[in-house]
C-alpha positions as CSV (number, residue, x, y, z in Angstrom):
1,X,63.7,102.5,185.2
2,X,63.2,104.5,188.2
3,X,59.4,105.7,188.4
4,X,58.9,109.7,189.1
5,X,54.9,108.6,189.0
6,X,52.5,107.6,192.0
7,X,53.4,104.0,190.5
8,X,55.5,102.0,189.4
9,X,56.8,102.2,186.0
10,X,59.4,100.0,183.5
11,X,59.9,100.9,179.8
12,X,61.0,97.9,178.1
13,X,61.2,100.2,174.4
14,X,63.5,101.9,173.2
15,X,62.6,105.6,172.1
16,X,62.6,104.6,168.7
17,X,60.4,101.3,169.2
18,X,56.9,103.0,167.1
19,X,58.8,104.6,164.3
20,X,61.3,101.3,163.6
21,X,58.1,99.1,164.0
22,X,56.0,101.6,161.4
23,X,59.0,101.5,158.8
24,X,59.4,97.6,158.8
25,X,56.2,96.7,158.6
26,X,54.4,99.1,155.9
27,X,57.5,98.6,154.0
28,X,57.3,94.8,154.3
29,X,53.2,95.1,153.9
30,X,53.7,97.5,150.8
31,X,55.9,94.9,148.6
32,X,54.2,92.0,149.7
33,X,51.6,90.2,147.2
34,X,48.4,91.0,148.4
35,X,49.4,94.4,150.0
36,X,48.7,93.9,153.7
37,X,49.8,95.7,157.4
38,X,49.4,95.2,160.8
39,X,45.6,97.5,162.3
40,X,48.6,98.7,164.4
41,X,49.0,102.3,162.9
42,X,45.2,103.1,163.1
43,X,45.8,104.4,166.7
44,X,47.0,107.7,166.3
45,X,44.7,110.4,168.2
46,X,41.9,110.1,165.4
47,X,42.0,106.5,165.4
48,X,41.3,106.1,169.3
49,X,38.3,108.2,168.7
50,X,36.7,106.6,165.9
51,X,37.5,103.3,167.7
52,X,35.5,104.8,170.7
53,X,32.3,105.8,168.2
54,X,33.0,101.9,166.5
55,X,32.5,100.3,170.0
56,X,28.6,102.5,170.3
57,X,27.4,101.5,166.8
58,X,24.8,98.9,166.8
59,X,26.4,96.6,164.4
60,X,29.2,96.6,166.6
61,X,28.2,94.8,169.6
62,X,31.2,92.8,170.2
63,X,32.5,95.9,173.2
64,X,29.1,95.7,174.7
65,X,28.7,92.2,174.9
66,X,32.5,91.9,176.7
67,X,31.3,94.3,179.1
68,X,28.4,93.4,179.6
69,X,29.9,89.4,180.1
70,X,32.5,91.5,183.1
71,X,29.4,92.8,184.6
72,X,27.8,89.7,185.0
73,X,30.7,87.4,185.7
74,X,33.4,89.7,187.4
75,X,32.5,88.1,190.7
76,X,32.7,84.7,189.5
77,X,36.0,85.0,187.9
78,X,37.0,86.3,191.3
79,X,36.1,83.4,193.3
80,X,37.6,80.6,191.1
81,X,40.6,82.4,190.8
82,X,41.7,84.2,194.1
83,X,43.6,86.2,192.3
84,X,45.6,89.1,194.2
85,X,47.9,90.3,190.9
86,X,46.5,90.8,187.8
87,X,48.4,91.7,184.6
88,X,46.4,93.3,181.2
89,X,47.9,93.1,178.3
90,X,46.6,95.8,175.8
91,X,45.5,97.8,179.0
92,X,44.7,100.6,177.3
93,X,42.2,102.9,179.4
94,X,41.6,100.0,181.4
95,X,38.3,101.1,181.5
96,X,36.7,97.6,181.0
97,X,39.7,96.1,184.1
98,X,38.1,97.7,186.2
99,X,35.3,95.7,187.1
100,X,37.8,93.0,187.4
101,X,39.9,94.9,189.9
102,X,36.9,95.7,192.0
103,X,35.7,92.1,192.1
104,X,39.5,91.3,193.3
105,X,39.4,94.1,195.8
106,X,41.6,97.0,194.8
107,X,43.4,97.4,198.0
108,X,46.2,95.5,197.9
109,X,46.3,94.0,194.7
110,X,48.6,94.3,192.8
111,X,47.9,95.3,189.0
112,X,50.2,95.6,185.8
113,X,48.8,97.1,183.1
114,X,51.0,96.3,180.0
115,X,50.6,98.2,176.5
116,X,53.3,100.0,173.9
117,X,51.7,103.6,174.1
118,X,53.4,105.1,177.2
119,X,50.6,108.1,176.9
120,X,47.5,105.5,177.3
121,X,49.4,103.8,180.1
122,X,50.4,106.5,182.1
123,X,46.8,108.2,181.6
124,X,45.3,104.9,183.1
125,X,47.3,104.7,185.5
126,X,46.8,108.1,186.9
127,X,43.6,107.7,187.5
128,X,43.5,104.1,188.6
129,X,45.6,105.1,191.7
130,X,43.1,108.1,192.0
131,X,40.2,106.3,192.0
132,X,41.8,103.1,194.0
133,X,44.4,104.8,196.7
134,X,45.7,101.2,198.1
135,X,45.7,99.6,194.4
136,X,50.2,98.2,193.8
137,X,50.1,99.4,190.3
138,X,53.0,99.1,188.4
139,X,52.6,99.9,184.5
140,X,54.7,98.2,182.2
141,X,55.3,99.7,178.6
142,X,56.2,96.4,176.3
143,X,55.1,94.7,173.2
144,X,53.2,91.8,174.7
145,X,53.6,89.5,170.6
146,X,57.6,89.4,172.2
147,X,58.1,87.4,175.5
148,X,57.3,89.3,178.3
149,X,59.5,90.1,181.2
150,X,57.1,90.9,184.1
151,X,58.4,93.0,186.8
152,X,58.8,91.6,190.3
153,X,55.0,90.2,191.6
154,X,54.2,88.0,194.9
155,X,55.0,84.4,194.4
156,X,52.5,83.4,196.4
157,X,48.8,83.2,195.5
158,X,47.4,82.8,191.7
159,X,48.0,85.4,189.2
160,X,45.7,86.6,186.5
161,X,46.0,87.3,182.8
162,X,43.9,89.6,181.2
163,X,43.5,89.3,177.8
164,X,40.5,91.5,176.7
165,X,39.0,92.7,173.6
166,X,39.7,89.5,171.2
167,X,42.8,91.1,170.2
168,X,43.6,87.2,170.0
169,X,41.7,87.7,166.2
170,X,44.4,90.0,165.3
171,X,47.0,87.0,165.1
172,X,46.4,84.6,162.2
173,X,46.3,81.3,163.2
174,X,49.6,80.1,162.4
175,X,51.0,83.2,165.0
176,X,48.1,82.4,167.5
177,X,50.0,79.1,169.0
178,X,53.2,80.5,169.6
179,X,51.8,83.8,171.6
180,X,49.7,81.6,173.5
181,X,52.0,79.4,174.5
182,X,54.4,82.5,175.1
183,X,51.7,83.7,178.2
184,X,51.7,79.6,179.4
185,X,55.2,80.0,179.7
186,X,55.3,82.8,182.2
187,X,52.0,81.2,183.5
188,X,52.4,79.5,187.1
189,X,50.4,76.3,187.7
190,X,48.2,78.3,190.1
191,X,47.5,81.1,187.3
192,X,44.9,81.9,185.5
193,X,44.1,83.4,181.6
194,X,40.7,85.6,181.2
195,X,40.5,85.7,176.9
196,X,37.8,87.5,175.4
197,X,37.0,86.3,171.9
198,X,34.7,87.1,169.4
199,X,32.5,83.4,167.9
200,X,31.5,82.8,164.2
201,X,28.2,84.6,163.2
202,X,26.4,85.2,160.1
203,X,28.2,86.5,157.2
204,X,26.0,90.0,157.4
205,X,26.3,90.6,160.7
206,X,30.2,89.7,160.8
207,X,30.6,92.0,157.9
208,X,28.1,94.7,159.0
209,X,30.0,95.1,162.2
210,X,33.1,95.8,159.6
211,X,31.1,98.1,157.6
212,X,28.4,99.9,159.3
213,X,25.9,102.0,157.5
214,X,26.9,105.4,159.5
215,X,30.6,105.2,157.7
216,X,32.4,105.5,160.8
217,X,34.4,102.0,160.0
218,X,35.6,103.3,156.6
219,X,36.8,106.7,157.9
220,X,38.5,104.5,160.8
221,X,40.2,102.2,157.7
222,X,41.1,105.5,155.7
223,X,42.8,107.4,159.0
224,X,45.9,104.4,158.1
225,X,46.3,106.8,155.2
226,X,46.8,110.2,157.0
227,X,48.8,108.4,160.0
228,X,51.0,107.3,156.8
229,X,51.0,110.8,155.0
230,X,51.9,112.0,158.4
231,X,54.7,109.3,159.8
232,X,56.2,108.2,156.5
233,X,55.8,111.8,154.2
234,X,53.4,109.6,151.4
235,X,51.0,111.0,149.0
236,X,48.0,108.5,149.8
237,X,44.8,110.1,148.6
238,X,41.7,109.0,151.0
239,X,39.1,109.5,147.8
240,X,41.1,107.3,146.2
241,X,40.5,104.3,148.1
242,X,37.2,102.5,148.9
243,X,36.8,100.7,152.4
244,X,35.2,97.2,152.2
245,X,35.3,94.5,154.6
246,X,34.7,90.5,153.8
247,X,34.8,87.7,155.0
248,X,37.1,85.1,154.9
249,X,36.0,81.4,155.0
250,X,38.8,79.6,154.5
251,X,40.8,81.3,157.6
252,X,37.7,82.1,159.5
253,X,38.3,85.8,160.0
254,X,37.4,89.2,158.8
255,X,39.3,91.3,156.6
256,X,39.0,94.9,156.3
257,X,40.5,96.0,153.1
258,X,41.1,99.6,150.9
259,X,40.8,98.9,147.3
260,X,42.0,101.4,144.9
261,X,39.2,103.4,142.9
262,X,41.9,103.7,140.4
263,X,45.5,102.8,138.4
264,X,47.4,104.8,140.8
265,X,51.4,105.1,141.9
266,X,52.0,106.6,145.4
267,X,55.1,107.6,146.7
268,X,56.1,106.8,150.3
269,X,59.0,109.0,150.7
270,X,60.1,108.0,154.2
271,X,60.7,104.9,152.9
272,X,62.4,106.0,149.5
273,X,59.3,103.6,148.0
274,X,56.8,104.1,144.8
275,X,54.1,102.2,145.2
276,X,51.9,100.9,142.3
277,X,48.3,99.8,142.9
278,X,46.1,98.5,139.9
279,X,42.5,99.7,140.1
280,X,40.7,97.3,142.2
281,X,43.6,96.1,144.0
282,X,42.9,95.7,147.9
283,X,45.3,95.9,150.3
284,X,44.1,94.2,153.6
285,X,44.5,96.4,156.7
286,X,43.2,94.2,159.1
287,X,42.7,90.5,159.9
288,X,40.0,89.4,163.0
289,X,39.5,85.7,163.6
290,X,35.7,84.5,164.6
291,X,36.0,81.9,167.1
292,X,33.7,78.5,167.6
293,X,34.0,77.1,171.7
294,X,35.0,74.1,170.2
295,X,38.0,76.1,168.0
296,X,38.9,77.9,170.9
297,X,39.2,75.3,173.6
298,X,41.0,72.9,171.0
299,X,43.6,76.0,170.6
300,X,43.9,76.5,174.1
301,X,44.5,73.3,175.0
302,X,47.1,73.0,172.3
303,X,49.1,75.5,174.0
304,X,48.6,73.5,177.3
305,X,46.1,75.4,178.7
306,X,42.6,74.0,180.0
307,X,39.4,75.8,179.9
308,X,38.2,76.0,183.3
309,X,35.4,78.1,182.7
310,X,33.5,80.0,179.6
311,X,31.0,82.4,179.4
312,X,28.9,83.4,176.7
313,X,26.8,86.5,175.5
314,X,24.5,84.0,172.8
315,X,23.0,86.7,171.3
316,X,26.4,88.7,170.2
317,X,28.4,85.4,169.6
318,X,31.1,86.4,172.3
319,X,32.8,84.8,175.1
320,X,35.0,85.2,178.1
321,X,37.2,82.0,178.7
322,X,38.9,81.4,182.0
323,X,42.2,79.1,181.6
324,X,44.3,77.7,183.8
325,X,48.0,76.5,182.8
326,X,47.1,72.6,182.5
């Protein structure tokens, strides 16, 4: 596609991509035993803020600690890796990239932020050219759990993934393999994976982080049910639904969950569905995997990739791994 921006720009989606996404998978969530969808729909405008007020919260240091890690170690990831292209997947405002891009210099590099919201990216990416004048940027709209087409980059010189955020705890373990090995697949020998992930804590604080005290979280959980009202013409009822978060032992991750206050039928009318929920019943509405180093370098090297370097924030149980395509 032809870019009338002051960057590049390919759309890999069809027009259709959010709403044909949104109907498969609450429909498939919905009639599934437990109840359970992708954190996908959160993001509508509402979502993105609360998010923003979820990353400030101090049982929530998990954002802080990532950034704070960049800060610290943007420079070094620099230097081992040389890279001059860069690729984000999630980009979103990019705003923790940056650091990243000006560790690899901005002029001249070439950076392609990759994400499905065409809104975020172009948003970014108007001010990243603002703010870096003789950055290459060429934004790339795709769903990055589907092989990835990347558009046309230099073949010489090592490349780098970003993978911020750990967005890698949104895949359950059985899916993590297969997306890994997906990016060491389109990974060159000379390339280079940055992963954020979040490590194993104590129960409280892992839950805590899921369910702070200020009720942010729960309003955050809840807004699924107005983006669902909205998108899918339902009757969800916020007061009827409690948000609780717990942890999972057995799969090592984090579920945040609405249980129903009450026997309840709603109807989701965009999907010509009647939903019944018992009282109590929970419908997870997010998964997040807690990392040990030892879990995550045995899962990268599985995918034939090699930790080459990995930094950690001890005191908020985060790390930033650099991988290289072993």
């Amino acid at each position: 596609m032809t870019s009338v921006h002051p960057y590049g720009y390919t759309d890999t989606l069809d027009a259709e991509h959010y709403a044909t996404a949104l109907r498969a998978d609450i429909h498939r969530g919905l009639t599934s035993t437990p109840k359970s969808t992708a954190p996908t729909w959160f993001y509508d405008a509402r979502g993105s803020e609360l998010f923003e007020e979820i990353t400030q919260l101090p049982e929530y240091p998990l954002w802080r600690a990532e950034l704070g890690l960049l800060r610290s170690h943007a420079q070094d990831v620099a230097a081992r890796t040389g890279a001059r292209a860069m690729v984000e997947l999630g980009s979103g405002s990019s705003t923790k990239s940056k650091l990243i891009i000006e560790a690899l210099g901005p002029t001249g590099l070439n950076y392609v932020p990759v994400d499905v919201s065409a809104d975020a990216l172009h948003q970014a990416s108007a001010q990243l050219v603002r703010d870096y004048p003789g950055i290459r940027l060429h934004a790339l709209r795709a769903d990055f759990t589907t092989p990835l087409v990347l558009p046309s980059l230099p073949e010489d010189g090592p490349r780098l993934i970003a993978f911020l955020g750990s967005t890698l705890g949104n895949f359950r373990r059985p899916a993590r393999g297969p997306f890994l090995r997906g990016l060491r697949d389109i990974m060159r020998p000379q390339d280079f994976l940055l992963l954020g992930a979040d490590l194993v804590k104590s129960e409280h604080e892992m839950t805590a982080a899921y369910d702070d005290a200020q009720g942010v979280t729960a309003e955050f959980d809840k807004n699924l049910l107005h983006v669902l009202n909205r998108e899918l013409d339902a009757d969800f009822d916020p007061d009827a639904f409690d948000h609780v978060a717990v942890w999972n032992s057995a799969e090592s991750l984090i579920e945040m969950r609405l249980r129903s206050r009450v026997e309840q039928l709603v109807k989701v009318r965009g999907l010509d569905l009647a939903v019944p929920f018992g009282r109590g019943e929970e419908w997870i509405t997010e998964r997040s995997a807690k990392f040990t180093v030892d879990g995550l370098r045995g899962e990268l090297a599985d995918a034939g990739l090699s930790t080459d370097q990995l930094w950690a924030d001890p005191d908020a149980g985060f790390t930033l791994t650099l991988a290289t395509a072993g």
